[in-house]
N, C-alpha and C positions, 0 to 999 in steps of 0.2 A: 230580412226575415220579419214578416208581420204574421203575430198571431195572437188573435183575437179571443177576450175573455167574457164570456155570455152568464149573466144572471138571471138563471131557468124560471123562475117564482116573480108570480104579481101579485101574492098577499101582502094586503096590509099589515105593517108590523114585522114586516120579513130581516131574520135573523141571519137571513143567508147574504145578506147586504154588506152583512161585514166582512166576512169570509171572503165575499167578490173583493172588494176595495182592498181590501189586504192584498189578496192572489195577485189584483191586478199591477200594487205598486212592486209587488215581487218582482213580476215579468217585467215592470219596466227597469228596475233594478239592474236587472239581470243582461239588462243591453237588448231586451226584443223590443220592435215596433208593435206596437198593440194599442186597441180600444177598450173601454167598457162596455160592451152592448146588453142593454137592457129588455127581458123578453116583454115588458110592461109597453113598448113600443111598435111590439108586432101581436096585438091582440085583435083576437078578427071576431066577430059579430057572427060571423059562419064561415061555411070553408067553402062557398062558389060565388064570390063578390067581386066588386073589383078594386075593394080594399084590397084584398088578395093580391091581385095581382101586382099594385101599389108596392106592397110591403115584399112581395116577395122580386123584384126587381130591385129595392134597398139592401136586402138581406142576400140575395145573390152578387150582386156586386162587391159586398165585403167578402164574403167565402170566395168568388174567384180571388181576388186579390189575396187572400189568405196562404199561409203557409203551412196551416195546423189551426188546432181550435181547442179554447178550454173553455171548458161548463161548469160552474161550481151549481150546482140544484141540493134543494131539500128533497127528503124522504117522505115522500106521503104516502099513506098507504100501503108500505113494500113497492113503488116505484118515483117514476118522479113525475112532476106537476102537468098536467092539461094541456098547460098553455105553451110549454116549451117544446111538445111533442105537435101542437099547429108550426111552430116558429120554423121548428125543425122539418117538418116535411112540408114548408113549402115554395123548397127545391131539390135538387134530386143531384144533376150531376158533376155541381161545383164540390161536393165533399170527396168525389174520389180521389182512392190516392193521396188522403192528406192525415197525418194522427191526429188523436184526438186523446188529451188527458182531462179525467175527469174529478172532481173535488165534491165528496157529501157532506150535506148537512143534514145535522138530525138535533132534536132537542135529548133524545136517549142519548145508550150508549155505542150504539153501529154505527154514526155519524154517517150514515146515508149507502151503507154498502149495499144493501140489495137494491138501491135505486142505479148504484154503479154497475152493479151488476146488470141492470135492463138495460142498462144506457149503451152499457158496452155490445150486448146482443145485436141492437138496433144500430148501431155504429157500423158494424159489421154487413149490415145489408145496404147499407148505405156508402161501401165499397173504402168505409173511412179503415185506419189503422189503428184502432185503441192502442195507449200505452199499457204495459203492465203496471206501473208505479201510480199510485192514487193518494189523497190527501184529502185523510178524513177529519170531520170536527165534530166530532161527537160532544153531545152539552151546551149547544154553541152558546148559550144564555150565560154562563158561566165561561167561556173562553175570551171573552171581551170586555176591556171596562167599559165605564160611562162613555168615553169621546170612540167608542169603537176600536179602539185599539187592541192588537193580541196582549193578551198575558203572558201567555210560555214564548218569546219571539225563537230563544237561541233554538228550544224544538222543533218547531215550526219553521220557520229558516231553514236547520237543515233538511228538512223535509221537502220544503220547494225548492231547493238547489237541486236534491238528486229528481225530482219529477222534471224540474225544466230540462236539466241534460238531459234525459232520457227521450222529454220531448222534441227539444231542438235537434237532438242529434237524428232523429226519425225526420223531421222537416228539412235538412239539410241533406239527406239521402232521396228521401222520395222525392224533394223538388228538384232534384239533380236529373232522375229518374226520368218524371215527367217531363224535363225540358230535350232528353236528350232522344223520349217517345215523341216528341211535337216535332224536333227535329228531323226525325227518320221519319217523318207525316205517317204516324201509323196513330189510329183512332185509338183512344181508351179501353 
C-alpha cells in the first residue's frame, strides 16, 4: 500500500509544513508506504512548456504507482493555493479510481473547510474517490510548538487513526477493484 502525502502551498513561511510532516509521520506510523511530495517542486512558469511535461512525467509516475492520495493545503481565499491546482492537473488519468483524503489548514478558525470542500468537488471529476473523514487545523500558528511539533497529539492521533482506516480501507477495495478490471482487460 503506498500512499502518498502532497503539501499543496509554496509560500514562504508556510504553516501548513507542519501539518504535512506530522500527517506524514502518521501514515508512516500507521504501517503505509508513503512520501512527502512537495508542490514547491512542481511549479511551472506557465502551463505549455516542457517543464511541463518534465514535471508531470515525475508526478504521474508517483500517482500510478499510488494507492490513494492525501493533500493537507491551506485555505486561501475560500479555496486552495494556485499552485497545487497546476500540480494537480497536470495529469489526468492516474487518479481514477483511487481515494483521496484531504487535511485543512487555516490561520482562522475552519481550519481550511471550504478549501476541502473545493478540493473534494475537483476530486470528483477527476474520477478520484474523496473520503468523507477530514482533518482540520484550524489556528495552525497555535497548534505547533517551536520544533514543530503538535500540541493536542492524543486529539489529533485519534483523528488520523480514524481518517487512515477510512482511507486505507477505500485503497484496499478499489485497488482490488482495479486489479481485477485490468484483469478482465476491460478499460477504465
Amino acid at each position: 500500500m503506498f500512499i502518498p502525502v502532497v503539501l499543496g502551498t509554496a509560500r514562504e513561511g508556510r504553516q501548513s509544513e507542519k501539518a504535512a510532516k506530522f500527517v506524514y509521520q502518521e501514515v508512516k506510523r500507521f504501517g503505509v508506504e508513503t512520501d512527502l511530495v512537495d508542490v514547491r517542486n512542481y511549479l511551472l512558469l506557465a502551463t505549455d512548456n516542457t517543464e511541463r511535461s518534465v514535471m508531470a512525467k515525475k508526478w504521474s509516475e508517483i500517482m500510478s504507482r499510488s494507492d490513494g492520495l492525501i493533500i493537507i493545503s491551506p485555505e486561501y481565499n475560500h479555496g486552495y493555493p494556485g499552485e497545487l491546482k497546476q500540480m494537480i492537473d497536470l495529469i489526468y488519468p492516474e487518479y481514477a479510481r483511487k481515494p483521496l483524503g484531504i487535511c485543512g489548514v487555516s490561520s482562522g478558525l475552519l481550519g481550511g473547510g471550504r478549501m476541502i470542500e473545493q478540493l473534494r468537488l475537483v476530486s470528483i471529476e477527476l474520477r478520484m474517490v474523496p473520503i468523507r473523514e477530514a482533518i482540520y487545523f484550524p489556528q495552525v500558528a497555535d497548534l505547533f510548538d517551536e520544533q514543530g511539533k503538535i500540541k493536542d497529539y492524543g486529539y489529533y492521533s485519534k483523528r488520523i487513526k480514524t481518517f487512515l482506516e477510512e482511507l486505507v480501507w477505500y485503497a484496499r477495495a478499489l485497488k482490488e477493484a482495479r486489479e481485477r478490471r485490468i484483469l478482465n482487460r476491460r478499460p477504465l
